[in-house]
TORVO-911404 format. One line per field, with one value per atom (N, C-alpha, C): residue in one letter; atom name; x, y negated, z negated. Coordinates in Angstrom, 3 decimals, padded with zeros to 6 digits. Each point is the difference from the previous one (the first is absolute). Layout:
BEGIN
rest (A | ...)
atom (CA | ...)
c1 (X | ...)
c2 (Y | ...)
c3 (Z | ...)
END
This chain:
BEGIN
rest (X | X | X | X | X | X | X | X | X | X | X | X | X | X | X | X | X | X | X | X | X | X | X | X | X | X | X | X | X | X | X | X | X | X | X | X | X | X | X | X | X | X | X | X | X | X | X | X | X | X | X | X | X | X | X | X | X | X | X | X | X | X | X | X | X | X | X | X | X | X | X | X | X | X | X | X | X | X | X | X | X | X | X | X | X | X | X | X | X | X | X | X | X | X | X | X | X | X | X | X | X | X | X | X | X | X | X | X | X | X | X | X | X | X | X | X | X | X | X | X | X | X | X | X | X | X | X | X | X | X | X | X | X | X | X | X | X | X | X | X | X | X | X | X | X | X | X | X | X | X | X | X | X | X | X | X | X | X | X | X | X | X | X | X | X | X | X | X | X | X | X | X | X | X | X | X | X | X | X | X | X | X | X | X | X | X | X | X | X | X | X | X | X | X | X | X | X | X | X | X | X | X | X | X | X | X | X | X | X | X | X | X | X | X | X | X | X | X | X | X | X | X | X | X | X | X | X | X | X | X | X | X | X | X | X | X | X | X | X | X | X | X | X | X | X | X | X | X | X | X | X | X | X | X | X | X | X | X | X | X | X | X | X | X | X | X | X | X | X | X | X | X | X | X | X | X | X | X | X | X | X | X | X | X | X | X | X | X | X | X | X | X | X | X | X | X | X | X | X | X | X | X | X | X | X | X | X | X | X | X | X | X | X | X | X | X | X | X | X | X | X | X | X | X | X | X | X | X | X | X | X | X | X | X | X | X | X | X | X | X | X | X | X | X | X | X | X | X | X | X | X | X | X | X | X | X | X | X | X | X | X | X | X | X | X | X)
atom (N | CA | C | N | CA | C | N | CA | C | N | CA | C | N | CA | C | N | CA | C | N | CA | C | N | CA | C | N | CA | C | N | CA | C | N | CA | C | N | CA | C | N | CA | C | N | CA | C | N | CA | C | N | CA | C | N | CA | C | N | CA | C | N | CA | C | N | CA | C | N | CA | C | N | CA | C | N | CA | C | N | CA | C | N | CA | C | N | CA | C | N | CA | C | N | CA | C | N | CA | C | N | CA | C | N | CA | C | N | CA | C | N | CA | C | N | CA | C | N | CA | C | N | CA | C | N | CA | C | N | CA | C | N | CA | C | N | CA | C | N | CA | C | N | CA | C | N | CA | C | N | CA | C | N | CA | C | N | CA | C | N | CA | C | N | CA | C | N | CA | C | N | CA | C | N | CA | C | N | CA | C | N | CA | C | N | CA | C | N | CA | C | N | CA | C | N | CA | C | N | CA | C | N | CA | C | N | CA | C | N | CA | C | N | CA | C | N | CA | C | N | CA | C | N | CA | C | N | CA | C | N | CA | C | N | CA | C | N | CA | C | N | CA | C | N | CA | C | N | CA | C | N | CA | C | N | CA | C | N | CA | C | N | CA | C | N | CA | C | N | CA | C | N | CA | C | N | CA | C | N | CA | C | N | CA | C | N | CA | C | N | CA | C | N | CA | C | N | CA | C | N | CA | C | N | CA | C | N | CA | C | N | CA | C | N | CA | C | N | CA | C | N | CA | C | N | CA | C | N | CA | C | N | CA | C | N | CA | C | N | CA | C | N | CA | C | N | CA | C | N | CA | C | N | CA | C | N | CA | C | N | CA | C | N | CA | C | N | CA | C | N | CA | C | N | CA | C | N | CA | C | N | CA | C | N | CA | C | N | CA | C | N | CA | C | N | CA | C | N | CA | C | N | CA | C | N | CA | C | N | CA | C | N | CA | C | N | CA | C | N | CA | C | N | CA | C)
c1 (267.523 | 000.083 | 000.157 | 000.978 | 000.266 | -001.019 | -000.716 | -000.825 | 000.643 | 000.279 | 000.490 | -001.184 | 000.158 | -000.622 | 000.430 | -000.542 | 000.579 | -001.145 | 000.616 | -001.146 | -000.237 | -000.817 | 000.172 | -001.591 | 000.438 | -000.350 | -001.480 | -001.238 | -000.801 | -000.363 | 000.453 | -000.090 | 000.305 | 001.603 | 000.350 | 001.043 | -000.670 | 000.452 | 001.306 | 001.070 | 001.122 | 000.352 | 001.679 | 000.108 | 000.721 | -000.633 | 000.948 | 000.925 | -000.149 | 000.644 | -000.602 | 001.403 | -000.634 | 000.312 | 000.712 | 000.448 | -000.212 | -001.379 | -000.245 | -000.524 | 000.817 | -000.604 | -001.421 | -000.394 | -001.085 | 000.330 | 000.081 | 000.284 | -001.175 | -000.988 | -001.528 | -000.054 | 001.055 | -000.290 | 000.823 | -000.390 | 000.622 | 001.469 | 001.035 | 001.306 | 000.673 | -000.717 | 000.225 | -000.080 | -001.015 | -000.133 | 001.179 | -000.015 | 001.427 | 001.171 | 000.128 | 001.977 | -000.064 | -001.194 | -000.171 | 001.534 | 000.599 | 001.230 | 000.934 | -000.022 | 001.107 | 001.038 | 001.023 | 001.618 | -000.144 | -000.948 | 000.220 | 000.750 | 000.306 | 000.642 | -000.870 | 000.636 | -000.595 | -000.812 | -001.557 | -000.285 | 000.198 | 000.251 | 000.237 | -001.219 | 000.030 | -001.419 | -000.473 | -000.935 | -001.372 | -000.353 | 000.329 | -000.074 | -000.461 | -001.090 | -000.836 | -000.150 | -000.580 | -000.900 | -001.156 | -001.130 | -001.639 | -000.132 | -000.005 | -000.383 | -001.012 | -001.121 | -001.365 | -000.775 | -000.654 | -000.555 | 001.117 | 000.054 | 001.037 | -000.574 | 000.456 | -000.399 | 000.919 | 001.203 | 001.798 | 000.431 | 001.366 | 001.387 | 001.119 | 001.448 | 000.788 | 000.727 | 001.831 | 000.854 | 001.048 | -000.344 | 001.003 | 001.084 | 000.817 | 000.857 | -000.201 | -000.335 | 000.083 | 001.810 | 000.489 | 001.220 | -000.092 | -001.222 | 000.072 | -001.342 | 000.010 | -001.465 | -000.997 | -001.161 | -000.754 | -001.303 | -000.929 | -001.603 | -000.718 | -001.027 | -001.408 | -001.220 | -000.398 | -001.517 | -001.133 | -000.638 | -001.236 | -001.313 | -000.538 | -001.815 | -000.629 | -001.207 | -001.630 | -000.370 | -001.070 | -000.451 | 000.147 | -000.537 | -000.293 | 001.078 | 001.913 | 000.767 | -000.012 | -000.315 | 000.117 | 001.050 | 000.633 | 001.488 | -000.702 | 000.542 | -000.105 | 000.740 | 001.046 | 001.135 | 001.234 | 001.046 | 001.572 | 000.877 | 000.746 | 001.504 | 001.038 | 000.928 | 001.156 | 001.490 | 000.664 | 001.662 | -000.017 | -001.129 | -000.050 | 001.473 | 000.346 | 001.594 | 000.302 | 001.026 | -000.039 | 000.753 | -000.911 | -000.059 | -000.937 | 000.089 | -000.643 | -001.388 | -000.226 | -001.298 | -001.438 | -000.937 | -001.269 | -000.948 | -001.345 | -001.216 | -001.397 | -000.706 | -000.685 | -001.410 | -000.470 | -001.120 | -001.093 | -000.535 | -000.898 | -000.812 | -001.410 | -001.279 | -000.792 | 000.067 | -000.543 | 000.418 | 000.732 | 001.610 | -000.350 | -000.104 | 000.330 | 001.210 | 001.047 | 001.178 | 000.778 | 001.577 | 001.017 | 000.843 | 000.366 | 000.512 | 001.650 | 001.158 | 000.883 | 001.307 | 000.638 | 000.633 | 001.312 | 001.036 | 000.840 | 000.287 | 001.057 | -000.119 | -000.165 | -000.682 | 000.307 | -001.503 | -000.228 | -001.500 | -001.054 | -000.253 | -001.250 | 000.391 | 001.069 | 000.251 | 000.256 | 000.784 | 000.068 | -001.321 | -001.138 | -001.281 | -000.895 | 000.463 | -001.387 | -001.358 | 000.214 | -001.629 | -000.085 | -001.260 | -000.722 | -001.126 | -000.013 | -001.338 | -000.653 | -001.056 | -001.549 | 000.272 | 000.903 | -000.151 | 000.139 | -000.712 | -000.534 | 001.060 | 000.295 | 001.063 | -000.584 | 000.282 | -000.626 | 001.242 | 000.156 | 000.385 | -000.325 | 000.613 | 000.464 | 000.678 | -000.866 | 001.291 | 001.101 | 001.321 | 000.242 | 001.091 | 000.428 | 000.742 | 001.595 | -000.349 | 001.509 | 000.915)
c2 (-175.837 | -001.443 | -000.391 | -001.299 | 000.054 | -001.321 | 000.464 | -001.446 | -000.732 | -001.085 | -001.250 | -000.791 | -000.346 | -001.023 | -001.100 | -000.905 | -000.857 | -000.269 | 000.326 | -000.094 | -001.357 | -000.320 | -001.086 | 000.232 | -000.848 | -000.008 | -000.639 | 000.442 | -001.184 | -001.046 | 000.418 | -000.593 | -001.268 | -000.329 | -001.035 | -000.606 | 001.111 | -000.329 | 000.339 | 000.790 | 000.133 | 001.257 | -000.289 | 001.090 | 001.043 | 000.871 | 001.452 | 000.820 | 000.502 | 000.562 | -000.083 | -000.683 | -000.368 | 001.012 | 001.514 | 000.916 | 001.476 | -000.164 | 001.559 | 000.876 | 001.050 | 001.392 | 000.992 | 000.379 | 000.705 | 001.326 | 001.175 | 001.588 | 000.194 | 000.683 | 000.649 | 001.369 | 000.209 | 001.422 | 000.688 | 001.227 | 001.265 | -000.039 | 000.099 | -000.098 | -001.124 | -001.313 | -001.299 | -000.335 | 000.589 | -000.176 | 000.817 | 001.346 | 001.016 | -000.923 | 000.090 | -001.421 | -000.427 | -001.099 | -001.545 | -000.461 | -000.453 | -001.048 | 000.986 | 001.312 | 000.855 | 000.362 | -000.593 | -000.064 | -001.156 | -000.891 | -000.938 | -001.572 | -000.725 | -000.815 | -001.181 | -000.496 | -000.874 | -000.866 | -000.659 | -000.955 | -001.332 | -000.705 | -001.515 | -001.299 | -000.897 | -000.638 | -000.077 | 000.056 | 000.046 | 001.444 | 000.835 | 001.369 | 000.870 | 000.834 | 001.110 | 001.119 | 000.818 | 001.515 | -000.223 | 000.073 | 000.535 | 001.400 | 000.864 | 000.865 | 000.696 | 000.389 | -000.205 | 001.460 | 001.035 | 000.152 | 000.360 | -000.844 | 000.394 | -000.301 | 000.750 | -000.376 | 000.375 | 000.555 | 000.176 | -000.142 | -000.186 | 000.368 | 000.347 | 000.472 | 000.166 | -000.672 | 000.339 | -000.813 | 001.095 | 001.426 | 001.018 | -000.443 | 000.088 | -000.327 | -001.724 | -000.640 | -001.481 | -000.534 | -000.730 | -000.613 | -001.466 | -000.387 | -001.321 | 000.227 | -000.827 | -001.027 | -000.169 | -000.344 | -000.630 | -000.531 | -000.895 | -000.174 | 000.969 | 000.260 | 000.443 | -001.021 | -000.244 | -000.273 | 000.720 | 000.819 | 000.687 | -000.996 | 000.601 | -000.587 | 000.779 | -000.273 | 000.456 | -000.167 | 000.200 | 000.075 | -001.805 | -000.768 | -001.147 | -001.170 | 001.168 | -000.553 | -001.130 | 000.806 | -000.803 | 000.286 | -000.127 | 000.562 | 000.649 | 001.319 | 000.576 | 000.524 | 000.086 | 000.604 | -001.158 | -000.105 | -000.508 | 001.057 | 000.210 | 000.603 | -000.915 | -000.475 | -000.841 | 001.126 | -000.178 | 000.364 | 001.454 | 000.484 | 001.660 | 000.596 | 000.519 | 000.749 | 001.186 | -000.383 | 000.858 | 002.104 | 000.692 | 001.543 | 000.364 | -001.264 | 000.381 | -000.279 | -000.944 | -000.989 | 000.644 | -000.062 | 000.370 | -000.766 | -000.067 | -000.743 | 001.242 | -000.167 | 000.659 | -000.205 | 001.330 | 000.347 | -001.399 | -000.503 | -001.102 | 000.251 | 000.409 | 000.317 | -001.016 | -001.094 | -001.288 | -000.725 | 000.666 | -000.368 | 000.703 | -000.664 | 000.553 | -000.544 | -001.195 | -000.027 | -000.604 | 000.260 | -000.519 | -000.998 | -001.110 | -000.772 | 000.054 | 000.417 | 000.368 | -001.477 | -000.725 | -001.274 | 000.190 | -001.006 | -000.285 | 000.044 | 000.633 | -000.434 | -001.457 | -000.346 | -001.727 | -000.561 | 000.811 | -000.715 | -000.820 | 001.462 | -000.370 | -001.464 | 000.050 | -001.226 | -001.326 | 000.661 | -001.879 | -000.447 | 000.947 | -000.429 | -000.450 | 000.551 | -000.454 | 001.209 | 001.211 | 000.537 | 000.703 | 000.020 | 000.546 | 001.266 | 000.549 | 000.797 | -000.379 | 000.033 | -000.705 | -000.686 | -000.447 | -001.059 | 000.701 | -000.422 | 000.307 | -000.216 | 001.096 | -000.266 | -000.453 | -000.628 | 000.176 | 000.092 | 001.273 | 000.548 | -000.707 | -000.370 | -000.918 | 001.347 | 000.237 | 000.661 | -001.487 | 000.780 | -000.954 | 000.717 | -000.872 | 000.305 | 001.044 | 001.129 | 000.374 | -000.539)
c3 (-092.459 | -000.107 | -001.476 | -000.310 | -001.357 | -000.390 | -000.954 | -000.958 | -000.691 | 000.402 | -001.175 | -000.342 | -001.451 | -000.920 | -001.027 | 000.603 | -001.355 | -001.106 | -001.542 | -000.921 | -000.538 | -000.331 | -000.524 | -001.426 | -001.057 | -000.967 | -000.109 | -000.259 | 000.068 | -000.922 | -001.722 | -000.382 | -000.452 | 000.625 | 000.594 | 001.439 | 000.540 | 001.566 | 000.311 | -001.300 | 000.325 | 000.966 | 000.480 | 001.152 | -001.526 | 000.670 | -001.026 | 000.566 | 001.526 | 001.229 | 001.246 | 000.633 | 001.594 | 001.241 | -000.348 | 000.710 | -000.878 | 000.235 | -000.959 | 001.044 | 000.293 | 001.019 | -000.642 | 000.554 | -000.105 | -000.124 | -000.986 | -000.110 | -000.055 | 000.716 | 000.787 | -000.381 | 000.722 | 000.425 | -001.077 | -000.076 | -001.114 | -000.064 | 001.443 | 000.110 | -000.236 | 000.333 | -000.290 | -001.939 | -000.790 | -000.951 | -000.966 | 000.511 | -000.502 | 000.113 | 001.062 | -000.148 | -000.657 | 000.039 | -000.574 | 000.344 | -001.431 | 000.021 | -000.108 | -000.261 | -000.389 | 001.069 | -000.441 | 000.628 | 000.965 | 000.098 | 000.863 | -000.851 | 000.597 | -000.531 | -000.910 | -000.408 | -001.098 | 000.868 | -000.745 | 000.758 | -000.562 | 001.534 | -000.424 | -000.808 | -000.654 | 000.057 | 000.724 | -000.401 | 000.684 | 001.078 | -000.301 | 001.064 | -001.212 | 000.219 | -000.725 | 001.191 | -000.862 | 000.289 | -000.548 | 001.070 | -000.987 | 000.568 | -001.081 | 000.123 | -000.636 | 001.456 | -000.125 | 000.760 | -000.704 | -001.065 | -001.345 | -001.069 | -000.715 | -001.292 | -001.247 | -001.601 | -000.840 | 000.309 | -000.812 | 000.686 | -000.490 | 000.746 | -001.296 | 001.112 | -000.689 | 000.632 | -000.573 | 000.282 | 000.435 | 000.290 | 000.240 | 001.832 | 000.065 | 001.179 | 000.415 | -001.251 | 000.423 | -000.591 | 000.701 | -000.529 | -000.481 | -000.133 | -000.934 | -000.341 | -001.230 | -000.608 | 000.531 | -000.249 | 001.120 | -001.457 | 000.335 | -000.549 | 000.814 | -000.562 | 000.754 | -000.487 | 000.674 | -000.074 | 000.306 | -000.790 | 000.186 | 000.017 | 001.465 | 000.326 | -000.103 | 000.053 | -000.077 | 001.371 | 000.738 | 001.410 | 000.077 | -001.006 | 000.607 | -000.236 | -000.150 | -000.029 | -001.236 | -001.477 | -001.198 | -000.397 | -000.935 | -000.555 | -001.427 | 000.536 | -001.517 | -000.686 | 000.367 | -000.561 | 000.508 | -001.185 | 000.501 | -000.433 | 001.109 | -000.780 | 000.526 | -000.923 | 000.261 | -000.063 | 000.870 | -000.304 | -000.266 | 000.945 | -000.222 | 000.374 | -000.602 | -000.041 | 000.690 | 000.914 | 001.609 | -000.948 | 000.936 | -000.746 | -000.943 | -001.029 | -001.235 | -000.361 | 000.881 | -000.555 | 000.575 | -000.055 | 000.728 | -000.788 | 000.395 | -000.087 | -001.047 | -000.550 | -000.412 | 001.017 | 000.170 | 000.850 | -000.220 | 000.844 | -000.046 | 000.570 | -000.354 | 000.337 | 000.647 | -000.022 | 000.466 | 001.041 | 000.596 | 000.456 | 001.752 | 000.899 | 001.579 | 000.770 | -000.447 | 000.962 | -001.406 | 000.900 | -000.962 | 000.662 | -000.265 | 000.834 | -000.895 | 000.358 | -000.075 | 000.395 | -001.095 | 000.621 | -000.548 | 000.199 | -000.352 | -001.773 | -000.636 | -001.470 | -000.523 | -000.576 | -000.713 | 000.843 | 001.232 | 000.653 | -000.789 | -000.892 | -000.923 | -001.345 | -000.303 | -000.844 | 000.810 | 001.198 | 000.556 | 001.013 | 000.052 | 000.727 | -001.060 | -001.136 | -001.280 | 000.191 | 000.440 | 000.624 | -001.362 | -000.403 | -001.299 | 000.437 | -001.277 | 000.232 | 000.176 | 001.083 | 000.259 | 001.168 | 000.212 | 001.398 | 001.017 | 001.122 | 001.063 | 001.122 | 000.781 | 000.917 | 001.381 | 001.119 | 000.903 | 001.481 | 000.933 | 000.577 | 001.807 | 000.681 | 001.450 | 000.567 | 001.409 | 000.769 | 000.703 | -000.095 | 000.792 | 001.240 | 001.224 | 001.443 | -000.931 | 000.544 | -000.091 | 000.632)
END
């Protein structure tokens, strides 16, 4: 069964992504986005238990947003660069929420703010 979520921001109520899938499991987390097609606004990956990534067999860009258990932001990567790019190990760090390139600048989300996660109807 596939998990959808829409995130939304708490520190001021904004939407950040309203079609983000859930990668759980070990095989789900291996794919992730690699060779799949670009996502549209508002469509992510959280991928969860997670604290890096790379960008090996991706064909575009993307942000990451790294959380903490209680879904703080502790990490940004913007316009990570498809093959080349990867994330440095984050110790503090249990999921990665994985978006569209340009996400993180046209939502405004900062280090520290608090995400808060909605299942919603596939």
């Amino acid at each position: 069964m596939t998990i959808n979520l829409k995130v939304t921001n708490t520190r001021d109520e904004s939407l950040v992504a309203d079609r983000v899938r859930v990668a759980d499991s070990f095989w789900q987390r291996f794919r992730g986005m690699m060779l799949a097609p670009e996502p549209a606004d508002g469509e992510g990956l959280l991928l969860s238990p997670c604290n890096s990534i790379h960008m090996m067999f991706m064909l575009y860009p993307i942000d990451a947003i790294f959380l903490d258990a209680s879904l703080k932001i502790k990490a940004l990567y913007e316009k990570l660069p498809p093959w080349i790019g990867f994330s440095s190990i984050h110790k503090d760090v249990n999921s990665v929420l994985e978006l569209k390139s340009g996400t993180i600048n046209k939502t405004g989300v900062r280090i520290d703010d608090i995400l808060r996660m909605e299942r919603t109807e596939c």
